[in-house]
TORKOL-4160 file (C-alpha; in steps of 0.2 Angstrom, whole numbers, padded with zeros to 4 digits, m for minus):
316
<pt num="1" X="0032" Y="m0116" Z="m0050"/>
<pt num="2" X="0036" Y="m0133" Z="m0057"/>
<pt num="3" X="0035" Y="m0137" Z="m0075"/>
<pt num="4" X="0019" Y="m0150" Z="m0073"/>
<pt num="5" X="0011" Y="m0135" Z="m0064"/>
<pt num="6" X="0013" Y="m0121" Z="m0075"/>
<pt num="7" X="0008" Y="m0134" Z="m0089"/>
<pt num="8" X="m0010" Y="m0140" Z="m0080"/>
<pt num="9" X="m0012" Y="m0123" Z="m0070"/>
<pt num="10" X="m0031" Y="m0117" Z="m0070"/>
<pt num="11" X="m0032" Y="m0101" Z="m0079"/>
<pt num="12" X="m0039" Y="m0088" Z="m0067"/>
<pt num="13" X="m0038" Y="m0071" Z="m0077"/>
<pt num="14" X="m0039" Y="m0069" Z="m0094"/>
<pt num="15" X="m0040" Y="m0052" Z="m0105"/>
<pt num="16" X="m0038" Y="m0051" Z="m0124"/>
<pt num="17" X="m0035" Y="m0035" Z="m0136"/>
<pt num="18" X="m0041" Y="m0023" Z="m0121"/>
<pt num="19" X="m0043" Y="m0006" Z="m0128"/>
<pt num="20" X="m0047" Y="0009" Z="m0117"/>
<pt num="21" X="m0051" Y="0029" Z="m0124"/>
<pt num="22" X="m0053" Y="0043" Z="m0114"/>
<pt num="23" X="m0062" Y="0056" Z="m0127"/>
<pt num="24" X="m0053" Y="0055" Z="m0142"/>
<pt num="25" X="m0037" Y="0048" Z="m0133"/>
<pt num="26" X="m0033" Y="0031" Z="m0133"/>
<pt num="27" X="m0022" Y="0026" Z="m0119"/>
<pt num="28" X="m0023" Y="0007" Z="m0122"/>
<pt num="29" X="m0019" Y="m0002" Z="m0134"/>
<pt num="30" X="m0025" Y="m0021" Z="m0139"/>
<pt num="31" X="m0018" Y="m0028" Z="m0123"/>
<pt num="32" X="m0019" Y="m0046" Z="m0118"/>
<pt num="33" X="m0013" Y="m0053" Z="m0104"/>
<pt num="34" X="m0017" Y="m0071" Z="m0092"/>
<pt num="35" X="m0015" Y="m0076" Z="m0075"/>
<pt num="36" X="m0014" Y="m0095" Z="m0070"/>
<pt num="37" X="m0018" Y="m0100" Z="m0051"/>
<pt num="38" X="m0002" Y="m0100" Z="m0041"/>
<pt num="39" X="0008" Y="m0087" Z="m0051"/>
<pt num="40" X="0013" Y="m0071" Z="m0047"/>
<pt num="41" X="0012" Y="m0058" Z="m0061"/>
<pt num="42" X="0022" Y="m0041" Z="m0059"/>
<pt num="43" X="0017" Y="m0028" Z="m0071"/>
<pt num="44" X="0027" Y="m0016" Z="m0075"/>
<pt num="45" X="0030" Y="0001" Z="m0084"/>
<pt num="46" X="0035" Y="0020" Z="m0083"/>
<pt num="47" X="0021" Y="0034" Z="m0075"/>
<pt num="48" X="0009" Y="0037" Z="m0088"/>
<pt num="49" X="0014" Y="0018" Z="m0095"/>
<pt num="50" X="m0005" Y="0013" Z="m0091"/>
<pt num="51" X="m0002" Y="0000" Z="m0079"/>
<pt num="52" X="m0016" Y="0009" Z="m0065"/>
<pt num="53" X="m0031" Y="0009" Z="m0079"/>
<pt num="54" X="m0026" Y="m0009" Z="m0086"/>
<pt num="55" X="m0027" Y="m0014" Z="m0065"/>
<pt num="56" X="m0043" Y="m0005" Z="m0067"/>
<pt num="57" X="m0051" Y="m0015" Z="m0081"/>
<pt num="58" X="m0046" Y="m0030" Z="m0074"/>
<pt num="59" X="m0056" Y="m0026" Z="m0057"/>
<pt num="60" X="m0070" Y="m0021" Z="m0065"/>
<pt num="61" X="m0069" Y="m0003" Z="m0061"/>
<pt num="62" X="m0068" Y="0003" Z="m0076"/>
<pt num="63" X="m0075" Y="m0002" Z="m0092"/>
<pt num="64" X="m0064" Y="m0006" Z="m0106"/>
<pt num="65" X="m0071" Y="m0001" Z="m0123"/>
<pt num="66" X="m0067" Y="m0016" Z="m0134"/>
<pt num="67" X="m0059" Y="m0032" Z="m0129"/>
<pt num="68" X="m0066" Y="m0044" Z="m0117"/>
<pt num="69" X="m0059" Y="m0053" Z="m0097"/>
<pt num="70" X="m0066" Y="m0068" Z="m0090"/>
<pt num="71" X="m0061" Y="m0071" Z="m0072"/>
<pt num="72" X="m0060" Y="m0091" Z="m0068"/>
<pt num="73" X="m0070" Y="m0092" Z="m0083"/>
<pt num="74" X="m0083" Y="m0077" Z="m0079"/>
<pt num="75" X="m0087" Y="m0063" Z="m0091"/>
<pt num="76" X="m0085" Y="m0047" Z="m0081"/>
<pt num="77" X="m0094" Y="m0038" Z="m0093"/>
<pt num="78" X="m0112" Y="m0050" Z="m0094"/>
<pt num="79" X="m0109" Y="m0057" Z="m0076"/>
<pt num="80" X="m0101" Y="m0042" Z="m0066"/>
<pt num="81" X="m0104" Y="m0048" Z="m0048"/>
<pt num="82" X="m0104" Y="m0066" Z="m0052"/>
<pt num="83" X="m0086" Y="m0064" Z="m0060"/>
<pt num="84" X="m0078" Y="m0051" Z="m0045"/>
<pt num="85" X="m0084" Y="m0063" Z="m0032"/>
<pt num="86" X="m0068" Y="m0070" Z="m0036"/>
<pt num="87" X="m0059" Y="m0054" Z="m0036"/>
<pt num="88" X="m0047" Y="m0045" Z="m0023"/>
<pt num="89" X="m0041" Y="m0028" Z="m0024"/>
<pt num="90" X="m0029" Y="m0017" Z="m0019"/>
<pt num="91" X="m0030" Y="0000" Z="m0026"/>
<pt num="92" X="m0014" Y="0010" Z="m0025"/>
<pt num="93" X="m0025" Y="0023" Z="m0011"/>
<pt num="94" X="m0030" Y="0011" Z="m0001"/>
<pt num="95" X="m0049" Y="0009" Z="0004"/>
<pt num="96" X="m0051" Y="0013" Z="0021"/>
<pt num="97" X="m0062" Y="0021" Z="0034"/>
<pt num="98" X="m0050" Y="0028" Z="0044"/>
<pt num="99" X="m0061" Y="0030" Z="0059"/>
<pt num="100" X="m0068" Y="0014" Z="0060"/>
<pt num="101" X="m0057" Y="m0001" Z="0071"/>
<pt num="102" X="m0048" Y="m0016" Z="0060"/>
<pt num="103" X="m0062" Y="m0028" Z="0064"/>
<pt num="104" X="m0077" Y="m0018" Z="0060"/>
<pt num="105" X="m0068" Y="m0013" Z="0045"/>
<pt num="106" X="m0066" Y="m0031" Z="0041"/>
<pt num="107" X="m0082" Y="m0035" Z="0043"/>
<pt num="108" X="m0091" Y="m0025" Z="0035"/>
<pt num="109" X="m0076" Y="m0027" Z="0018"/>
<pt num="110" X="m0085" Y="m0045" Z="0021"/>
<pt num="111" X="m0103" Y="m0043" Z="0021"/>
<pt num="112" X="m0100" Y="m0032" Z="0006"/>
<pt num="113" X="m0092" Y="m0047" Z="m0002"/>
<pt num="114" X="m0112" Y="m0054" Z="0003"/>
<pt num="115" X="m0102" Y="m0066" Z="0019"/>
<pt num="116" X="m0116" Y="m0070" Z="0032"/>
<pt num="117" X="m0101" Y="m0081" Z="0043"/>
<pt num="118" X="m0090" Y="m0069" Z="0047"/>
<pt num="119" X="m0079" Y="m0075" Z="0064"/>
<pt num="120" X="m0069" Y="m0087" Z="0056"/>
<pt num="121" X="m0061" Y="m0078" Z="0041"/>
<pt num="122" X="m0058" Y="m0063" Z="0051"/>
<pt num="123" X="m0047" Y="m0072" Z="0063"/>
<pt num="124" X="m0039" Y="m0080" Z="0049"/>
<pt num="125" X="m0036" Y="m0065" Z="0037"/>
<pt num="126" X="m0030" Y="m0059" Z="0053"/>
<pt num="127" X="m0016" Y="m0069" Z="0055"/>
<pt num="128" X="m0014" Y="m0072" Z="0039"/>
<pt num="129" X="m0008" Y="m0053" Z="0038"/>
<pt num="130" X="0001" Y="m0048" Z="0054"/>
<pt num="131" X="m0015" Y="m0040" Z="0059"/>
<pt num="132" X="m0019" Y="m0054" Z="0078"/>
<pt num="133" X="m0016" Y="m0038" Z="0089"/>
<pt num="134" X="m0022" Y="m0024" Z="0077"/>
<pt num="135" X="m0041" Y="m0030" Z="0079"/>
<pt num="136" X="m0047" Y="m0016" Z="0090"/>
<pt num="137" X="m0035" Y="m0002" Z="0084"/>
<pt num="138" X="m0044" Y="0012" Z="0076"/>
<pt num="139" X="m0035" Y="0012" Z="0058"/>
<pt num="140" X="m0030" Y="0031" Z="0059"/>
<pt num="141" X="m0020" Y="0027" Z="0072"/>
<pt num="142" X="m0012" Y="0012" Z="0061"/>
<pt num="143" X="0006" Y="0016" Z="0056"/>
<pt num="144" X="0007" Y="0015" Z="0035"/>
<pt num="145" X="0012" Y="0000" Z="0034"/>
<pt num="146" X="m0001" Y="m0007" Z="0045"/>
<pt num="147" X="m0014" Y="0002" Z="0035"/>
<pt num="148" X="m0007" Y="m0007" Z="0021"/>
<pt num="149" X="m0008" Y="m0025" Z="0030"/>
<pt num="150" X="m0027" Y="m0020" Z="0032"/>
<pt num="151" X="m0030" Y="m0018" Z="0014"/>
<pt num="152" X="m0022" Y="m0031" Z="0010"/>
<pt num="153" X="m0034" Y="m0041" Z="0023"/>
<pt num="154" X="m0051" Y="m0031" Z="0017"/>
<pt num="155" X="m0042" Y="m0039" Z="m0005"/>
<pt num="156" X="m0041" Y="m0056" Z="0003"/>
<pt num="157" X="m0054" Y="m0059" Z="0017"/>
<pt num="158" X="m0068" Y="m0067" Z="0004"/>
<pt num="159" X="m0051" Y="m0082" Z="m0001"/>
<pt num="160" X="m0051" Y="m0076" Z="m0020"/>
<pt num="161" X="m0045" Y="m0085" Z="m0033"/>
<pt num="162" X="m0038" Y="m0067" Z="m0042"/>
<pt num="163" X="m0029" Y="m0054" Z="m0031"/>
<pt num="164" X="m0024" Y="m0039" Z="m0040"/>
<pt num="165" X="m0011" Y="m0026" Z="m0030"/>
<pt num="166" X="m0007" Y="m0011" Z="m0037"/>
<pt num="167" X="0009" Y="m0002" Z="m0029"/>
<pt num="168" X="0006" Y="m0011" Z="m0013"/>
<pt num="169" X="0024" Y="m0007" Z="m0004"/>
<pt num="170" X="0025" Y="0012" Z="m0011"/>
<pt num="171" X="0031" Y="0023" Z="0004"/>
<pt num="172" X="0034" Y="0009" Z="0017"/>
<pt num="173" X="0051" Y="0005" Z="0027"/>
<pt num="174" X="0062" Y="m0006" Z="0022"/>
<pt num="175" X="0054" Y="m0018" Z="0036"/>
<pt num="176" X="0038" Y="m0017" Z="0032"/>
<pt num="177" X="0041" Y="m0019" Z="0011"/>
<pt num="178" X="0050" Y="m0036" Z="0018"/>
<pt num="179" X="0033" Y="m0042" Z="0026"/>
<pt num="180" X="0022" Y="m0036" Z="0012"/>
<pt num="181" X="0033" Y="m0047" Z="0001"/>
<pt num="182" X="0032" Y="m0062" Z="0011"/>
<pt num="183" X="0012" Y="m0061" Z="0013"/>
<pt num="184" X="0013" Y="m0057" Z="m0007"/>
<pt num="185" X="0022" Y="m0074" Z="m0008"/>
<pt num="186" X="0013" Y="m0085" Z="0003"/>
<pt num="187" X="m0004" Y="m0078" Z="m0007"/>
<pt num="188" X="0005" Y="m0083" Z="m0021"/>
<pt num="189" X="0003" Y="m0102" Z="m0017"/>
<pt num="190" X="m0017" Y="m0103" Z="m0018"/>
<pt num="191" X="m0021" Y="m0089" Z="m0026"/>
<pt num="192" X="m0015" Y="m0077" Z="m0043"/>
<pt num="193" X="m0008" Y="m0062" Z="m0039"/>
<pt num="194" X="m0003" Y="m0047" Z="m0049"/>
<pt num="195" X="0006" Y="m0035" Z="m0043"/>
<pt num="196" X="0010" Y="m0015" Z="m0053"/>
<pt num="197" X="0025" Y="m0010" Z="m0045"/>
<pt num="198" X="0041" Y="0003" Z="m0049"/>
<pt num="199" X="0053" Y="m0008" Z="m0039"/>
<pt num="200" X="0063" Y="m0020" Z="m0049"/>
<pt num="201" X="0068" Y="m0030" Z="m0032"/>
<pt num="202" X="0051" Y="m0031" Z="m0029"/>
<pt num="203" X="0050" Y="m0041" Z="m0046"/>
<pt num="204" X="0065" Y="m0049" Z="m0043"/>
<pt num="205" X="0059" Y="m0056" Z="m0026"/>
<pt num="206" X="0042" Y="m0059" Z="m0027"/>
<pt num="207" X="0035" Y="m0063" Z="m0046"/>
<pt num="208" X="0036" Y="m0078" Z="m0057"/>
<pt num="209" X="0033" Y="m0069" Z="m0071"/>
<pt num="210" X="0035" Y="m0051" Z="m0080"/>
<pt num="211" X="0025" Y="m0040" Z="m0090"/>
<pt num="212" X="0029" Y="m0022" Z="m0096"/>
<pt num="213" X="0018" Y="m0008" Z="m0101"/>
<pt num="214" X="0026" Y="0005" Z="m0114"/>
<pt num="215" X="0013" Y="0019" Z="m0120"/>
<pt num="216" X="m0002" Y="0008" Z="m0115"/>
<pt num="217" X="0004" Y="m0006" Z="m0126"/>
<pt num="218" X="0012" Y="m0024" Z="m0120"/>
<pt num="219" X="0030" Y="m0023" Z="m0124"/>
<pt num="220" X="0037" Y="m0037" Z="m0116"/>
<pt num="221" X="0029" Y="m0055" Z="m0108"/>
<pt num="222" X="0041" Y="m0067" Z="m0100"/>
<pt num="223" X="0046" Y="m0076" Z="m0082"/>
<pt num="224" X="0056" Y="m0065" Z="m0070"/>
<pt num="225" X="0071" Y="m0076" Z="m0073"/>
<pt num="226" X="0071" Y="m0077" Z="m0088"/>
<pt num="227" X="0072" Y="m0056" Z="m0089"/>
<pt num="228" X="0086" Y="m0056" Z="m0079"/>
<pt num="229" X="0098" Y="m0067" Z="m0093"/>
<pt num="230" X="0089" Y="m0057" Z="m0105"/>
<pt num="231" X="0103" Y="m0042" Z="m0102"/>
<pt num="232" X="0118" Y="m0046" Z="m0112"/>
<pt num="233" X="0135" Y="m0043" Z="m0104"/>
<pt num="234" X="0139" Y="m0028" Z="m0098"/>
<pt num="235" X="0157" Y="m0027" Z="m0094"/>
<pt num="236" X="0170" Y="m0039" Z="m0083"/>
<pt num="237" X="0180" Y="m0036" Z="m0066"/>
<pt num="238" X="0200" Y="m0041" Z="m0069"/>
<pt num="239" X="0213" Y="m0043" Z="m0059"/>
<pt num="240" X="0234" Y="m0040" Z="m0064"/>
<pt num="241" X="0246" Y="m0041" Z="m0054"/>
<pt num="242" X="0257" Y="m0029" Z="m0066"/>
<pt num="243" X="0242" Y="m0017" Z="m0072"/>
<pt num="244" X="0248" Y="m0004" Z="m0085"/>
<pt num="245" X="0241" Y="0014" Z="m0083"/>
<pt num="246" X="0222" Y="0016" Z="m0082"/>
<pt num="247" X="0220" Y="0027" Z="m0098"/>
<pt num="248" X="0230" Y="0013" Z="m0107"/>
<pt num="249" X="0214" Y="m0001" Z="m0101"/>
<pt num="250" X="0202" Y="0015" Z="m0104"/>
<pt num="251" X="0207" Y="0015" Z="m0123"/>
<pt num="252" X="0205" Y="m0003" Z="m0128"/>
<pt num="253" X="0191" Y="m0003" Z="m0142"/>
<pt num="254" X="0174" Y="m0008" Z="m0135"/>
<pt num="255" X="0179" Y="m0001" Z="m0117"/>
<pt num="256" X="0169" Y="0013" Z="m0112"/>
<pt num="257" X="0176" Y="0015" Z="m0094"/>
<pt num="258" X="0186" Y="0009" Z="m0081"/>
<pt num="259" X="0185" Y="0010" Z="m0062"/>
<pt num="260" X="0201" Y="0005" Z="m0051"/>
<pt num="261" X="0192" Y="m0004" Z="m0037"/>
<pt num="262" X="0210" Y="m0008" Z="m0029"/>
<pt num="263" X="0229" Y="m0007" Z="m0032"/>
<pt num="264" X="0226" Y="m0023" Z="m0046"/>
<pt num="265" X="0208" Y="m0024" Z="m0048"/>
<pt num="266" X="0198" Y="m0015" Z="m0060"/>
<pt num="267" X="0180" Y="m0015" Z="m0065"/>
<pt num="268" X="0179" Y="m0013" Z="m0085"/>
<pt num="269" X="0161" Y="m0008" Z="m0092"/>
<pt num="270" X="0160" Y="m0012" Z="m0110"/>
<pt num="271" X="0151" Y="0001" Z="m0123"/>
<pt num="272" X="0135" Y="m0002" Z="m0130"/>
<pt num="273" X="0137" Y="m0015" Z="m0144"/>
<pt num="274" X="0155" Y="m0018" Z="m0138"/>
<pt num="275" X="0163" Y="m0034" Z="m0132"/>
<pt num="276" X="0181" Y="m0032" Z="m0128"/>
<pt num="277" X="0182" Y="m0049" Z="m0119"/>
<pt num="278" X="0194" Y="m0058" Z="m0129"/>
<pt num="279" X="0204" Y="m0042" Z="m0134"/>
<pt num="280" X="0208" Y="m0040" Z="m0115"/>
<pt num="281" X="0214" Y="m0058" Z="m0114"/>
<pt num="282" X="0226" Y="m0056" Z="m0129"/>
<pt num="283" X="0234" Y="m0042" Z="m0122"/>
<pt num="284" X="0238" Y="m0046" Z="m0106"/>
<pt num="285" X="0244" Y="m0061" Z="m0111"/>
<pt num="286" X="0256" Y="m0052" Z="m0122"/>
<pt num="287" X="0261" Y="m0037" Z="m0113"/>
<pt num="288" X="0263" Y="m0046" Z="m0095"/>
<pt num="289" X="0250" Y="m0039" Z="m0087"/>
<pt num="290" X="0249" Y="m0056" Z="m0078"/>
<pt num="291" X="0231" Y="m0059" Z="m0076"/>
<pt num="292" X="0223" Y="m0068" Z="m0062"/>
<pt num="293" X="0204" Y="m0064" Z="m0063"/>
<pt num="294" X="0193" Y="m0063" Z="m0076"/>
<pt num="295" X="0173" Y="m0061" Z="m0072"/>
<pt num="296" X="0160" Y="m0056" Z="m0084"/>
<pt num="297" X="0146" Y="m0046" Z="m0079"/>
<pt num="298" X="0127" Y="m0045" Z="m0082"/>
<pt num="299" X="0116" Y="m0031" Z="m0082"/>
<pt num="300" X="0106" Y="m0028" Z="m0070"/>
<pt num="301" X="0088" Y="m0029" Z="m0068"/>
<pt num="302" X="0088" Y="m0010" Z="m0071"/>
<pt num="303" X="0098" Y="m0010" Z="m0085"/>
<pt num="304" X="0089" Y="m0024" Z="m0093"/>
<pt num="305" X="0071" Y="m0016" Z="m0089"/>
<pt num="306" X="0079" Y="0000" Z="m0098"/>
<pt num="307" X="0085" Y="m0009" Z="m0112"/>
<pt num="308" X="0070" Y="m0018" Z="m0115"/>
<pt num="309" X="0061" Y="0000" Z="m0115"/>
<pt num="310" X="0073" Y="0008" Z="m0124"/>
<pt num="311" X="0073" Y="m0005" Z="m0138"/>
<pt num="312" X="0053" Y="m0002" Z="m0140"/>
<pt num="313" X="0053" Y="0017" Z="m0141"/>
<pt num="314" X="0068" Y="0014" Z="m0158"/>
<pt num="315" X="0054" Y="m0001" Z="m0164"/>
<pt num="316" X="0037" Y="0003" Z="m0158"/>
């Protein structure tokens, strides 16, 4: 997304200070989020984080009880159908009538969405979603990730302006988590998309920006790239071509560990709060270790999405 874009980008979704109580237990929090048109939106967090009922407020389907959402400008609460007419869902057990074939199923996901011309955006949704030679096929007989690509199609047939996906490649190949993720990107350009997912790569691959949901409270808001420089660095790969001992490398302060990845290159993983970096230079400089590579490395997104976590249960 280019700067001038994300700058005069149409909001699609907005939600501010969602609460949400079952009996006496309160599982969210104040949350607010938003959603511009052509952005995709991962939301993330641990099992129990609250990510499925924050999806579920979002849709409509359940009611939050403070807090307010406007969908392209629509109060869900006061205008319910006029605001989800712009919605698409995708609950994480997908919505199918497993007996019926893939274009009755779609047209009747259409007519529910109140569509009297239903021939042209089922061919389209179709192709749009891998689904051309699937039309007749009962959906029992669908492999997963074809029953997947169908409720995706029944989300998106109405072209709406707010796609919500919740889990969408959970238990598919590696093949088919590929094409979900390439039809996820290509909604991506005319619609909003969020997307609750456990896979960082998924994040990683597909989403412009990132969310997290710690204990059912917004921990972290920022773009995809700009989580992954959020890790600080996590250790160095070095080369020498006249290595002393591994315990000697071992037991340099700030090192917590090294691996000997061949007969002189190690990988060096620093401990928490250390930064050995310098130290390193200095003494193989001055012990004629004869160093020829010297390569930082990052965290990775797991690492990062851990620390972030981590940080918030020690500061919530």
């Amino acid at each position: 997304m280019s700067i001038l874009t994300e700058v005069t980008a149409e909001i699609t979704l907005s939600a501010r200070n969602l609460t949400r109580r079952f009996g006496k237990l309160e599982v969210i929090h104040g949350l607010s989020l938003q959603l511009k048109r052509g952005e995709v939106l991962g939301l993330l967090g641990p099992n129990g984080a609250g990510k499925s009922t924050t999806l579920q407020m979002l849709t409509g389907c359940l009611v939050p009880d403070s807090g307010e959402i406007e969908i392209c400008g629509i109060d869900l609460r006061a205008k319910p159908v006029a605001a989800k007419s712009h919605l698409g869902y995708l609950p994480e057990t997908v919505p199918l009538y497993r007996e019926l074939c893939v274009d009755d199923y779609l047209v009747f996901a259409a007519r529910l969405r109140g569509m009297k011309q239903t021939a042209s955006a089922l061919a389209e949704v179709k192709q749009r979603c891998g689904l051309e030679a699937s039309g007749k096929k009962i959906i029992s007989t669908l492999s997963k990730g074809y029953q997947q690509r169908v409720g995706i199609a029944q989300a998106i047939i109405h072209s709406p302006s707010v796609i919500v996906l919740d889990e969408p490649t959970v238990g598919l190949d590696p093949a088919q988590i590929r094409d979900i993720r390439t039809l996820i990107k290509e909604l991506g350009k005319v619609s909003s998309v969020i997307l609750s997912t456990h896979l960082l790569g998924e994040v990683q691959s597909v989403c412009d920006r990132v969310e997290i949901v710690q204990q059912g409270r917004l921990i972290y808001s920022d773009t995809s790239a700009h989580m992954q420089r959020h890790g600080k660095v996590s250790g160095c790969l070095i080369s020498l071509q006249n290595p002393p001992p591994l315990q000697e490398l071992a037991s340099i302060a700030g090192v917590s560990s090294v691996e000997s990845l061949s007969a002189g290159q190690f990988r060096v993983l620093y401990a928490e709060n250390g930064n050995p970096g310098s130290v390193l230079l200095s003494m193989a400089e001055n012990n004629g270790w004869q160093l020829t590579q010297f390569t930082p490395t990052q965290a990775t997104l797991e690492e990062i999405y851990l620390q972030i976590t981590d940080q918030s249960r020690i500061n919530p």
